[in-house]
PyMOL Python script that loads the backbone (N, CA, C, O; Angstrom):
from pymol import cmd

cmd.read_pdbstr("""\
ATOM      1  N   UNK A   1      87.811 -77.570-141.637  1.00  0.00           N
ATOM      2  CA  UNK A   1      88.038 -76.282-141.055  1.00  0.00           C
ATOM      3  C   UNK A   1      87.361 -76.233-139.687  1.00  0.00           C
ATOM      4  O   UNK A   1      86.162 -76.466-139.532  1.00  0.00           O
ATOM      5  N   UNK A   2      88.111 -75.951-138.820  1.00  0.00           N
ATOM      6  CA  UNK A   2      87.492 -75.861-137.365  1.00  0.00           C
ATOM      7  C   UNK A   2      86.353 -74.727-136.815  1.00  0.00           C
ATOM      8  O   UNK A   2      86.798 -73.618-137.109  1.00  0.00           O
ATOM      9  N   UNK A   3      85.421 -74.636-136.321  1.00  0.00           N
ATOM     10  CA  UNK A   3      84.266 -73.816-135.984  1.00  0.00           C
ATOM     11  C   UNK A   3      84.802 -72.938-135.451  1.00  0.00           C
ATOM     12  O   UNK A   3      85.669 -73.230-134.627  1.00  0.00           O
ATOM     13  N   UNK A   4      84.480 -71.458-135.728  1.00  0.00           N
ATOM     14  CA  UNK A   4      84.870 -70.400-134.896  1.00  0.00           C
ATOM     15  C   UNK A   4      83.716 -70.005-134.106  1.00  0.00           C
ATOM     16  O   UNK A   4      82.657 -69.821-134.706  1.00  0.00           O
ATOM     17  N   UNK A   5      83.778 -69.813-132.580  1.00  0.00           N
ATOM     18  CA  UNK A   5      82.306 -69.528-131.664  1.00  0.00           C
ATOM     19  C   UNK A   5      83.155 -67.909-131.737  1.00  0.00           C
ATOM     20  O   UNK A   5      84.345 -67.604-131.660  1.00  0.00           O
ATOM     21  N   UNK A   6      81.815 -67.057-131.935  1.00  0.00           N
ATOM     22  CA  UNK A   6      81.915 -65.950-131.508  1.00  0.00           C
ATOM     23  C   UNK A   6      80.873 -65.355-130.177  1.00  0.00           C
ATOM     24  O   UNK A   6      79.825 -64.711-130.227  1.00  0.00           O
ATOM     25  N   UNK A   7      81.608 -65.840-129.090  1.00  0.00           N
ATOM     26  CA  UNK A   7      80.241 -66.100-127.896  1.00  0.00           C
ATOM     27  C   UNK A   7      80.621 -65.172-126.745  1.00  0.00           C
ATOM     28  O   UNK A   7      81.841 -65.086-126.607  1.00  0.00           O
ATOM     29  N   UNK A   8      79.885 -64.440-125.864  1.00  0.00           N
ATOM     30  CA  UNK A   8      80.120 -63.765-125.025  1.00  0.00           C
ATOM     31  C   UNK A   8      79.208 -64.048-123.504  1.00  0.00           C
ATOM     32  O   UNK A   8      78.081 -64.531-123.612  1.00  0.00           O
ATOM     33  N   UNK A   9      79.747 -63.729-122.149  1.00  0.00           N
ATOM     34  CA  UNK A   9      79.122 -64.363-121.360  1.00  0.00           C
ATOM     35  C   UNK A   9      79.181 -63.112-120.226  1.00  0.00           C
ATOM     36  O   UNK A   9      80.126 -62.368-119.964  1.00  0.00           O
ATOM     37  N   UNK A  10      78.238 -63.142-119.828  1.00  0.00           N
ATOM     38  CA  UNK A  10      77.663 -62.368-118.631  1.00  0.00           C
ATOM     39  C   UNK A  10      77.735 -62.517-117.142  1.00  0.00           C
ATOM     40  O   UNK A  10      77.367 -61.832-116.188  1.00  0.00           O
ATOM     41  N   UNK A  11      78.533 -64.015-117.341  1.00  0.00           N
ATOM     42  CA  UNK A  11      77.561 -64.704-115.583  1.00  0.00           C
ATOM     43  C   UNK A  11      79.183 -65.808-115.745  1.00  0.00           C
ATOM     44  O   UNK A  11      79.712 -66.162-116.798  1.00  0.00           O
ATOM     45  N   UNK A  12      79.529 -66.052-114.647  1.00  0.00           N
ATOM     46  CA  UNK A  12      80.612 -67.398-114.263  1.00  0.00           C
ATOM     47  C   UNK A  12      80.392 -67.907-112.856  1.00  0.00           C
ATOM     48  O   UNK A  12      80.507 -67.259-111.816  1.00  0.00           O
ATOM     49  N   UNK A  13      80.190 -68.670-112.943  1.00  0.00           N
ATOM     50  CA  UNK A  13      80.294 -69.572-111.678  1.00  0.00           C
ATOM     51  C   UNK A  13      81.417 -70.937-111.451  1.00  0.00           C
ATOM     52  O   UNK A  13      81.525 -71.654-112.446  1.00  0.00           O
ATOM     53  N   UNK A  14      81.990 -71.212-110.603  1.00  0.00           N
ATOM     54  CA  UNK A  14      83.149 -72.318-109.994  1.00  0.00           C
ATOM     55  C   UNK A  14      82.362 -73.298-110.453  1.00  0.00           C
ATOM     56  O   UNK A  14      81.166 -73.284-110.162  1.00  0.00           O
ATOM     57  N   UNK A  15      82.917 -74.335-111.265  1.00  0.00           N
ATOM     58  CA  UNK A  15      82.124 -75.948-111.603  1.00  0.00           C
ATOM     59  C   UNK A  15      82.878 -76.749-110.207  1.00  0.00           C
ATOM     60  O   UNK A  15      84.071 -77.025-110.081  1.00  0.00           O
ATOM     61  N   UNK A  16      82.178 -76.909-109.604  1.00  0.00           N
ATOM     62  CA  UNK A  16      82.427 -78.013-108.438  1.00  0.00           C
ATOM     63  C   UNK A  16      81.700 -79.442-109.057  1.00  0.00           C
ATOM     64  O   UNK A  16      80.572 -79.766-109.430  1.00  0.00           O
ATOM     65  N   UNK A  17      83.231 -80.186-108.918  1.00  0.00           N
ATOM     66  CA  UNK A  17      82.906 -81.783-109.553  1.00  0.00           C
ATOM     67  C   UNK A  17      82.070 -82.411-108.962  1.00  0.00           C
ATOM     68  O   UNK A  17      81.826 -81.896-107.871  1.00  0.00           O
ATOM     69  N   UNK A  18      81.509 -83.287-109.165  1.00  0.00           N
ATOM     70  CA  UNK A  18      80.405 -84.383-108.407  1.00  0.00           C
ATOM     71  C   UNK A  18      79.750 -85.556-109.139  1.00  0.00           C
ATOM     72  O   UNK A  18      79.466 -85.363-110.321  1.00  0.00           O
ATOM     73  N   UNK A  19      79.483 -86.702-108.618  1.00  0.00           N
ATOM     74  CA  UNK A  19      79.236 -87.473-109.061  1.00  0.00           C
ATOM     75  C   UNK A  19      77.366 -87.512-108.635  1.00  0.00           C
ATOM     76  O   UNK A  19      76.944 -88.626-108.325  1.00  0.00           O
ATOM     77  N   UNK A  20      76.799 -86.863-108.634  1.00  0.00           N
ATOM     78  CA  UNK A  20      75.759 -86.590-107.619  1.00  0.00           C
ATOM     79  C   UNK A  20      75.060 -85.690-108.123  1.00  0.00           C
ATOM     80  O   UNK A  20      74.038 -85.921-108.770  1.00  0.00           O
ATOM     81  N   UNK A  21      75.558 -84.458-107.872  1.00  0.00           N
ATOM     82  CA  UNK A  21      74.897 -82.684-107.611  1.00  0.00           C
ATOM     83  C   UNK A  21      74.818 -82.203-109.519  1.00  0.00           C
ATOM     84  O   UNK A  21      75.727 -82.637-110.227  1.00  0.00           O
ATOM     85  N   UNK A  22      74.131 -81.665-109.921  1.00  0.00           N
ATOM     86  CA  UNK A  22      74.101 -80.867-110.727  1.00  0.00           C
ATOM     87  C   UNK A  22      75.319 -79.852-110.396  1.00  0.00           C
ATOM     88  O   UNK A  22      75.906 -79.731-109.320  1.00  0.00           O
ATOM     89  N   UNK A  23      75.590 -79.000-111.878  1.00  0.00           N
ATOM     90  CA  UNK A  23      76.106 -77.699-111.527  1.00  0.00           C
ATOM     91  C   UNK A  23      75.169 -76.846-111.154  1.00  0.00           C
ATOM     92  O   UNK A  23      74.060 -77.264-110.824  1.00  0.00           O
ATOM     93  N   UNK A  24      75.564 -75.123-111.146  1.00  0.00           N
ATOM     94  CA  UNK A  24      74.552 -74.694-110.469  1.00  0.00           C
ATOM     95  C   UNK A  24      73.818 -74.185-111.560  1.00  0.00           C
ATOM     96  O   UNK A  24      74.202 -74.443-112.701  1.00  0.00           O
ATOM     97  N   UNK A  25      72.623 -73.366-111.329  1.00  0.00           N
ATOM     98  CA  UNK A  25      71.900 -73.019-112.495  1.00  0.00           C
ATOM     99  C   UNK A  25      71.482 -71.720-112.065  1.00  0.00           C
ATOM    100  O   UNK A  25      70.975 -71.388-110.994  1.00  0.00           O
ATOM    101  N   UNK A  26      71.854 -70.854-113.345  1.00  0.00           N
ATOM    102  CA  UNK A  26      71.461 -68.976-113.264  1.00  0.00           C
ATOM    103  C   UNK A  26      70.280 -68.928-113.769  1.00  0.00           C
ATOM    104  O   UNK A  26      70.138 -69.402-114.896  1.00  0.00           O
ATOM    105  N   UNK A  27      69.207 -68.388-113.129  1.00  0.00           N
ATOM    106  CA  UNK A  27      68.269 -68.198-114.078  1.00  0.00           C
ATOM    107  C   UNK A  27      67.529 -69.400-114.646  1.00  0.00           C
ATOM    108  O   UNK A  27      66.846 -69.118-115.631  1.00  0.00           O
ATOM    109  N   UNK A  28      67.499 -70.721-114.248  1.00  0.00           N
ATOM    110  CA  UNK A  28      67.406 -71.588-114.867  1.00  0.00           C
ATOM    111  C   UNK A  28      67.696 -72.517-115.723  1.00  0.00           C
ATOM    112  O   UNK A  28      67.065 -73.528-116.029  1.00  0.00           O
ATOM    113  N   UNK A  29      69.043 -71.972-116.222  1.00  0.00           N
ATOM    114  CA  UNK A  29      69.690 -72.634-116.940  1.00  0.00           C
ATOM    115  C   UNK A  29      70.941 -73.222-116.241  1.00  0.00           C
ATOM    116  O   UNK A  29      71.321 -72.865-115.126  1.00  0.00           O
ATOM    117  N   UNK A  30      71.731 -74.456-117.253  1.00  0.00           N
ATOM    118  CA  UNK A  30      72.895 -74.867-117.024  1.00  0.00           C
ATOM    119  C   UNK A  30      73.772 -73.656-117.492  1.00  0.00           C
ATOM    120  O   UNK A  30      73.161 -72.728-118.021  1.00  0.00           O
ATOM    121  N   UNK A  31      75.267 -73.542-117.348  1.00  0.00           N
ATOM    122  CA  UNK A  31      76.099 -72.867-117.847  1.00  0.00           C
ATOM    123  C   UNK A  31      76.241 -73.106-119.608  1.00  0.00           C
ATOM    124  O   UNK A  31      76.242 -74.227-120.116  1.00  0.00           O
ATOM    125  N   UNK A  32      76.328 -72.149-120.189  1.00  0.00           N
ATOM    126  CA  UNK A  32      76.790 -72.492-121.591  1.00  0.00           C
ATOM    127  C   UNK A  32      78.056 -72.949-122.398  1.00  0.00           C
ATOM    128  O   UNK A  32      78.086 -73.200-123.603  1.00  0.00           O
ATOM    129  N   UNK A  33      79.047 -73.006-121.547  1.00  0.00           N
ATOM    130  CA  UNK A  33      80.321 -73.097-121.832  1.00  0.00           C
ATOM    131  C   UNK A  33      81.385 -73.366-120.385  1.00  0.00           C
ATOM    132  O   UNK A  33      81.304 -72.680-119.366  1.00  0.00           O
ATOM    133  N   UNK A  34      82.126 -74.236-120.535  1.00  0.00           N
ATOM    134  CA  UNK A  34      82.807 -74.343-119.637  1.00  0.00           C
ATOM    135  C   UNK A  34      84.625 -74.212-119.919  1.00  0.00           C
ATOM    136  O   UNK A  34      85.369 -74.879-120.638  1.00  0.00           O
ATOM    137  N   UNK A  35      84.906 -72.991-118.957  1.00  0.00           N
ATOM    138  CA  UNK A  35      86.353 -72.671-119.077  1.00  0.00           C
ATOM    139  C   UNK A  35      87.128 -73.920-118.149  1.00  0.00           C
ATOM    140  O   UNK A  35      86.813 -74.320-117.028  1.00  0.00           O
ATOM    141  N   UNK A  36      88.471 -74.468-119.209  1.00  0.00           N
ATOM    142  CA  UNK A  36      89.280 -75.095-118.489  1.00  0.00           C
ATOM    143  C   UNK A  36      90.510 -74.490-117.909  1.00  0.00           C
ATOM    144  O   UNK A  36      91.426 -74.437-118.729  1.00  0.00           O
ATOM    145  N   UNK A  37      90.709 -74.158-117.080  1.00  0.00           N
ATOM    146  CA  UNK A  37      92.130 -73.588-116.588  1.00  0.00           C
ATOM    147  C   UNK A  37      93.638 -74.710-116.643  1.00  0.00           C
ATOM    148  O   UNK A  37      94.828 -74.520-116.895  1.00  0.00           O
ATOM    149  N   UNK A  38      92.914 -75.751-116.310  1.00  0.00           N
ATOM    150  CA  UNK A  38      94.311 -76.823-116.037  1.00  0.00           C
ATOM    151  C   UNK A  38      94.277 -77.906-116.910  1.00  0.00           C
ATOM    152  O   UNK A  38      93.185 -78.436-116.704  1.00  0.00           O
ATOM    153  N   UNK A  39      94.791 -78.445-117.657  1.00  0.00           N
ATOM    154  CA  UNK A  39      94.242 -79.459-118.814  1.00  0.00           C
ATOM    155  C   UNK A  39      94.378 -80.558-117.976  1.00  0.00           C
ATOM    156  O   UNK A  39      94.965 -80.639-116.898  1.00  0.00           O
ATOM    157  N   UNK A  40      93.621 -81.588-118.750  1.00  0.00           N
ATOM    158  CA  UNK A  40      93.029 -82.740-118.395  1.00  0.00           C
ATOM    159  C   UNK A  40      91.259 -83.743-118.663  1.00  0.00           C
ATOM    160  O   UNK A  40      90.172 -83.183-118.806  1.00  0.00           O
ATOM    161  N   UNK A  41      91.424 -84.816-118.660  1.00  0.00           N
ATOM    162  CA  UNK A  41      89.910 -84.507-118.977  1.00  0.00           C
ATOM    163  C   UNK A  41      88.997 -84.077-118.354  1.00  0.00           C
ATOM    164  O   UNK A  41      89.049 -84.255-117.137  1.00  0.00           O
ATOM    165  N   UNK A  42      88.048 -83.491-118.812  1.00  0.00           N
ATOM    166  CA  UNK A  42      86.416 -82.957-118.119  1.00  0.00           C
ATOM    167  C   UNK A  42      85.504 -84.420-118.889  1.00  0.00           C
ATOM    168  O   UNK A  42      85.504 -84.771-120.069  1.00  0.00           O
ATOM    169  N   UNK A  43      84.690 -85.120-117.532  1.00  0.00           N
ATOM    170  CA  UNK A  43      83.606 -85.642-118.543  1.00  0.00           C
ATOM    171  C   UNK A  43      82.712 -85.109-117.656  1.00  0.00           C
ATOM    172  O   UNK A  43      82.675 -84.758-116.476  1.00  0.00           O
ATOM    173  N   UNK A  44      81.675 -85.190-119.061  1.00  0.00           N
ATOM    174  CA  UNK A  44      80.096 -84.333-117.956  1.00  0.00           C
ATOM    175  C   UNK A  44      79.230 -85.190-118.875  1.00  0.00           C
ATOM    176  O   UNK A  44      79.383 -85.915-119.857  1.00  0.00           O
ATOM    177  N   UNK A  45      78.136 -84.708-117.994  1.00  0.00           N
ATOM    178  CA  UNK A  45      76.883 -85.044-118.007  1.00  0.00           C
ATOM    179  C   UNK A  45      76.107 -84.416-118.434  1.00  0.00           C
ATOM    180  O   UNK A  45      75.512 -83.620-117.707  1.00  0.00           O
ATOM    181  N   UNK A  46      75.679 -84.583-120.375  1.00  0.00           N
ATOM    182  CA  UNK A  46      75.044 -83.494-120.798  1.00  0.00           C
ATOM    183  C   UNK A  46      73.635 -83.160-120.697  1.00  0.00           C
ATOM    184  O   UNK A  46      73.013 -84.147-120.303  1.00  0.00           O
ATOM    185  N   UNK A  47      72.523 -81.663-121.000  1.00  0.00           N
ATOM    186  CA  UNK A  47      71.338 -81.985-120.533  1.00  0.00           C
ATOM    187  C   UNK A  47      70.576 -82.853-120.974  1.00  0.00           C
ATOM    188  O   UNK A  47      69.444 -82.794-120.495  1.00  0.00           O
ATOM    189  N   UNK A  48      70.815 -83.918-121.960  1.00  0.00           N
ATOM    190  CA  UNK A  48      69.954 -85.053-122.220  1.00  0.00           C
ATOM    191  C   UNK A  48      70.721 -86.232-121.190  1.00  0.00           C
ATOM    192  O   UNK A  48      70.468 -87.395-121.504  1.00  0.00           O
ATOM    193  N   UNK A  49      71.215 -86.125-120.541  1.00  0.00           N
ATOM    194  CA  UNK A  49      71.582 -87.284-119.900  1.00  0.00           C
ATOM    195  C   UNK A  49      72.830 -87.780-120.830  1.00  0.00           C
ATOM    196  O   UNK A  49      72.642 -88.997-120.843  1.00  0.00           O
ATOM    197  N   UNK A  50      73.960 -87.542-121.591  1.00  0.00           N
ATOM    198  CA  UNK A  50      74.523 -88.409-122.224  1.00  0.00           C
ATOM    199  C   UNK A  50      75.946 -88.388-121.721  1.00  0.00           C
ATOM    200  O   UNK A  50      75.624 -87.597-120.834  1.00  0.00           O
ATOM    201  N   UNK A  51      76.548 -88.468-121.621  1.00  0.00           N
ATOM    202  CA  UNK A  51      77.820 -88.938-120.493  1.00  0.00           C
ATOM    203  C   UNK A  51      78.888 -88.940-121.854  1.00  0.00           C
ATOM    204  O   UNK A  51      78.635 -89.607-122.858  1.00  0.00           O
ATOM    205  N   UNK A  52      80.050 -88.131-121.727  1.00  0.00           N
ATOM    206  CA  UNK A  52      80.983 -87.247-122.758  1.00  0.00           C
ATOM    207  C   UNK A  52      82.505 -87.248-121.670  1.00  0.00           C
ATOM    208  O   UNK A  52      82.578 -86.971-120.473  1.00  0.00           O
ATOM    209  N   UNK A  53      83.609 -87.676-122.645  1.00  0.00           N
ATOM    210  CA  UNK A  53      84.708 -87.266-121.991  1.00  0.00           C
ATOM    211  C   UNK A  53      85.397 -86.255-123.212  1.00  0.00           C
ATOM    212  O   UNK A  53      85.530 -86.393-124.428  1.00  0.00           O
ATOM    213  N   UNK A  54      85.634 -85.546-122.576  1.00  0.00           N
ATOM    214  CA  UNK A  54      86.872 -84.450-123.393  1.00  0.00           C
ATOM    215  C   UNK A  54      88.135 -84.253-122.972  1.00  0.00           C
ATOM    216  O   UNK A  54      88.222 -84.323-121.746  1.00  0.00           O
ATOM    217  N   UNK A  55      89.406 -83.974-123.676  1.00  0.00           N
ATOM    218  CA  UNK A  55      90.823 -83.862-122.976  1.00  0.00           C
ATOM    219  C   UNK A  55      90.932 -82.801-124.036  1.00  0.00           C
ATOM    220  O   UNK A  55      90.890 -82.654-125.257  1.00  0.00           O
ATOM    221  N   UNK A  56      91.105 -82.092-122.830  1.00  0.00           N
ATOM    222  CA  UNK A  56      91.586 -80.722-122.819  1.00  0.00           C
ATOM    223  C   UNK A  56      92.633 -79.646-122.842  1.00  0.00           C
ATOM    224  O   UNK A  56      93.333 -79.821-121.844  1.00  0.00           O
ATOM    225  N   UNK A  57      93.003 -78.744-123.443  1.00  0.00           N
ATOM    226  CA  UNK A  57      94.534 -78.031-122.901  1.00  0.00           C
ATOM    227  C   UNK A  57      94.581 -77.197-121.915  1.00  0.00           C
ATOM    228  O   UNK A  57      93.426 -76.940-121.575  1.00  0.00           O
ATOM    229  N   UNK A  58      95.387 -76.612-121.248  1.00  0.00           N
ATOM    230  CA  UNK A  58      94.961 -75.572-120.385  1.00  0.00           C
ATOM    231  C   UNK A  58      94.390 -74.433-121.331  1.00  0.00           C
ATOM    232  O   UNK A  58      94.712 -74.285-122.510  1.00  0.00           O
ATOM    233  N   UNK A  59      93.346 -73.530-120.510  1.00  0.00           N
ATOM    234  CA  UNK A  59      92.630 -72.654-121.526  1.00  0.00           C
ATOM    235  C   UNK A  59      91.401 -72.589-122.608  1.00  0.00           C
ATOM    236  O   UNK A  59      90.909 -71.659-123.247  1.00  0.00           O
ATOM    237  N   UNK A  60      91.111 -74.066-122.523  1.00  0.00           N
ATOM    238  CA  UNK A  60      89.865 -74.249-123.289  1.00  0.00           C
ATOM    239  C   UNK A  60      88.998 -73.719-122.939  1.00  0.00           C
ATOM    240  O   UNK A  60      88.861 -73.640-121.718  1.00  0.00           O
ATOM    241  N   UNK A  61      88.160 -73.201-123.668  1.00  0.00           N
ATOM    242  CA  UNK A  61      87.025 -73.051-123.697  1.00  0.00           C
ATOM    243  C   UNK A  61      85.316 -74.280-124.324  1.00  0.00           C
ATOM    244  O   UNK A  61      84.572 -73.892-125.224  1.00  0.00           O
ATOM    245  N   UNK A  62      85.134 -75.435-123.696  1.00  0.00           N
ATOM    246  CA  UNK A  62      84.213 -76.184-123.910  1.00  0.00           C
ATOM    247  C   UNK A  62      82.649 -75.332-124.069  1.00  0.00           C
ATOM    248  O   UNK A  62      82.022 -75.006-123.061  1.00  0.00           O
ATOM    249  N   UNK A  63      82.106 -75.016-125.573  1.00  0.00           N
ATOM    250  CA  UNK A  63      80.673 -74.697-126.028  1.00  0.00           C
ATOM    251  C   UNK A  63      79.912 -75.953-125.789  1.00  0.00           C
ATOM    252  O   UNK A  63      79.477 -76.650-126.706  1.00  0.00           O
ATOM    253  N   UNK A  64      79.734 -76.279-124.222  1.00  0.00           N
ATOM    254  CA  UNK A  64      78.542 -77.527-123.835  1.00  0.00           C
ATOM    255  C   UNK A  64      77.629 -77.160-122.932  1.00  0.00           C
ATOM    256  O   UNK A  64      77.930 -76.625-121.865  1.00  0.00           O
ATOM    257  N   UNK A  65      76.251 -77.466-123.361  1.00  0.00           N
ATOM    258  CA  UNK A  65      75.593 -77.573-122.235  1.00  0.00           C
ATOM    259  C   UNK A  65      75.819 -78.477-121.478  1.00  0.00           C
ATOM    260  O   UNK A  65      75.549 -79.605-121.890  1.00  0.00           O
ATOM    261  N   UNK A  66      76.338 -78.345-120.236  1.00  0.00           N
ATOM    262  CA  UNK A  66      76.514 -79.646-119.530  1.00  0.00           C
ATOM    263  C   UNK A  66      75.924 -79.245-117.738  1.00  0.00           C
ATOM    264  O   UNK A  66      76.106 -78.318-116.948  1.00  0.00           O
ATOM    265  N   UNK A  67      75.260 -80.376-117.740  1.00  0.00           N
ATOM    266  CA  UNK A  67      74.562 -80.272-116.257  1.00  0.00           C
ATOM    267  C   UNK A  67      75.285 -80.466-115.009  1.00  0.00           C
ATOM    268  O   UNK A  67      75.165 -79.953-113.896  1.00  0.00           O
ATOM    269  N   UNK A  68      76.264 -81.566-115.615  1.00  0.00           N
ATOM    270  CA  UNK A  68      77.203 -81.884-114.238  1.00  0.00           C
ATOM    271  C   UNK A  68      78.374 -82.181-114.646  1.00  0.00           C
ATOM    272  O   UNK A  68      78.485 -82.838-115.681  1.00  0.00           O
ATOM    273  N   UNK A  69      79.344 -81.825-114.032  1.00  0.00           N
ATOM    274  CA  UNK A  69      80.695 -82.615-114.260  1.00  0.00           C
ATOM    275  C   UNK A  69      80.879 -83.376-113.288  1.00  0.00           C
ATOM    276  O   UNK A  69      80.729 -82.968-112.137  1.00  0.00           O
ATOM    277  N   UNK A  70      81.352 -85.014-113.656  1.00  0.00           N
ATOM    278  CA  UNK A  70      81.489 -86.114-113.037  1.00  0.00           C
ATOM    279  C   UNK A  70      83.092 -85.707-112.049  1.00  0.00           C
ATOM    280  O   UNK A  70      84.086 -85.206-112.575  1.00  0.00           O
ATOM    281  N   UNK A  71      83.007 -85.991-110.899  1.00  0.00           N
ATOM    282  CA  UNK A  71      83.965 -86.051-110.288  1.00  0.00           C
ATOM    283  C   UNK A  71      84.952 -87.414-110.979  1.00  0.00           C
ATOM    284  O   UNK A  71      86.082 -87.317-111.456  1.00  0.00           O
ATOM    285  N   UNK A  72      84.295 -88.379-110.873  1.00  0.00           N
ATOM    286  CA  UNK A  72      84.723 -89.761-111.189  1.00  0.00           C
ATOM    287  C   UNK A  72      85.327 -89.274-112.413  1.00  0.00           C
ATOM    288  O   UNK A  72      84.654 -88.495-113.087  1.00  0.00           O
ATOM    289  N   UNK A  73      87.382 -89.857-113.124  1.00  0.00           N
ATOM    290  CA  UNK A  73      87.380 -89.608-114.332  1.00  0.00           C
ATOM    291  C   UNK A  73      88.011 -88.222-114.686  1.00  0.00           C
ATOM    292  O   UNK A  73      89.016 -87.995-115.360  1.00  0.00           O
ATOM    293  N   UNK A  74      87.107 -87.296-114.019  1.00  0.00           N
ATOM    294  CA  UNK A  74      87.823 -85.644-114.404  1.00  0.00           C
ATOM    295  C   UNK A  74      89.178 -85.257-113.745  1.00  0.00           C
ATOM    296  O   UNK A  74      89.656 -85.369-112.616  1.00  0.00           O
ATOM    297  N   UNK A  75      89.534 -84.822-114.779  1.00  0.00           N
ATOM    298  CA  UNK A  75      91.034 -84.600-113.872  1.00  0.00           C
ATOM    299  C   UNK A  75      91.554 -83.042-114.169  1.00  0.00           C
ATOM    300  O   UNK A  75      92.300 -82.319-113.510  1.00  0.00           O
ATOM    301  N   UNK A  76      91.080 -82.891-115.026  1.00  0.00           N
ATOM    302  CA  UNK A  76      91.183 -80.807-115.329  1.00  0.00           C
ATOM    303  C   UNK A  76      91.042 -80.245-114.200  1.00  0.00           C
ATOM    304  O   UNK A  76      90.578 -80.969-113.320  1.00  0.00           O
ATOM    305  N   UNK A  77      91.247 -79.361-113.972  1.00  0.00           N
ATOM    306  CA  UNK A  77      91.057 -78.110-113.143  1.00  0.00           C
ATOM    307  C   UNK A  77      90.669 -76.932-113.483  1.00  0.00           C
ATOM    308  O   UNK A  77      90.463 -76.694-114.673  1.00  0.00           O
ATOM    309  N   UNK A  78      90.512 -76.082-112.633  1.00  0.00           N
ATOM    310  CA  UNK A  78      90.201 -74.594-111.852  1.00  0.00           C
ATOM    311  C   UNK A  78      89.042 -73.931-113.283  1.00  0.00           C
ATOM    312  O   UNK A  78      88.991 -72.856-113.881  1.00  0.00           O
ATOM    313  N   UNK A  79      88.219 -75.280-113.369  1.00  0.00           N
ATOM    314  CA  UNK A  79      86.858 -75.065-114.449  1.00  0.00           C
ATOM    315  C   UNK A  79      85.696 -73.862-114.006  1.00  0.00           C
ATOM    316  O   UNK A  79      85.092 -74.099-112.960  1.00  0.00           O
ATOM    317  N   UNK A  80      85.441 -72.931-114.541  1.00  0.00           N
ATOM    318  CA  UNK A  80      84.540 -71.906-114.334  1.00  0.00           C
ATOM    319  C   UNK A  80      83.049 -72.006-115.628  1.00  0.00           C
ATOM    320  O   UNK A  80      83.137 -71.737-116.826  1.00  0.00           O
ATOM    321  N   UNK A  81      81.928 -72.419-114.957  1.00  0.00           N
ATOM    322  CA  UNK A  81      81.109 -72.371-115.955  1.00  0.00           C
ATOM    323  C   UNK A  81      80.598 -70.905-116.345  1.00  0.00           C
ATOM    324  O   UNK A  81      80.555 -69.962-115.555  1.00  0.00           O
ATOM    325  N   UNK A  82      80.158 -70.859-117.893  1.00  0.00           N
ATOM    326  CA  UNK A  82      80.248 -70.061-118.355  1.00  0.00           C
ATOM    327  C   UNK A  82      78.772 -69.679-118.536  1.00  0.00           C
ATOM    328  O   UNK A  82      78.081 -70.540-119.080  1.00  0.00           O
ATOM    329  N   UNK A  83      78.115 -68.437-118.141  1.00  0.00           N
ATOM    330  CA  UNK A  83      76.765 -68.304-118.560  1.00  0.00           C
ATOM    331  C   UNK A  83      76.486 -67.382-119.622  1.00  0.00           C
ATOM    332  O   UNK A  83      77.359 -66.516-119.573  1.00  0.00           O
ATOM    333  N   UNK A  84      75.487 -67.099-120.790  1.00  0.00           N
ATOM    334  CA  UNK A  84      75.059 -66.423-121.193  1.00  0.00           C
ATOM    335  C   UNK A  84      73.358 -65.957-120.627  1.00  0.00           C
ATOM    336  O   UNK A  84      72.601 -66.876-120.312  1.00  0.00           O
ATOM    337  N   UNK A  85      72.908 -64.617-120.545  1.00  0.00           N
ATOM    338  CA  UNK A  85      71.585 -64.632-119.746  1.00  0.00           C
ATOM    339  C   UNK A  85      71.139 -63.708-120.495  1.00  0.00           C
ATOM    340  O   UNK A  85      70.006 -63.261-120.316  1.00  0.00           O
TER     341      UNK A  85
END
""", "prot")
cmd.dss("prot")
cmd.show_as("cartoon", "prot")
cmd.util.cbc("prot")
cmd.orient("prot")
């Protein structure tokens, strides 16, 4: 049976890809969730350092902490990270 998140968010910011830069951080934190608008994969870079690919549909909603999304590899689009604060 698949997990149902019942999660709500306060804060969005544009995930700009990079092979480099962190995303940005509210408050100190990474985003909690990342919206996919365009399917394709997202891989990121989670906060332990562990390197994740996901393929996606348009419309996902990804429950990850993730620090960076790799430019290299990603091919999704118009991704909005998701904050809770």
């Amino acid at each position: 049976m698949a997990a149902v998140f019942n999660l709500t968010y306060n804060t969005a910011r544009a995930i700009v890809k990079s092979d480099t830069v962190d995303s940005e951080q509210v408050n100190g934190h990474y985003p909690t969730a990342i919206w996919v608008g365009g399917a394709g994969i997202v891989r990121a870079i989670m906060e332990d350092n562990t390197d994740v690919q996901f393929t996606c549909v348009a419309g996902t909603i990804l429950p990850i902490y993730a620090k960076r999304v790799m430019s290299t590899t990603t091919s999704a689009t118009l991704m909005v990270g998701l904050y809770q604060q």
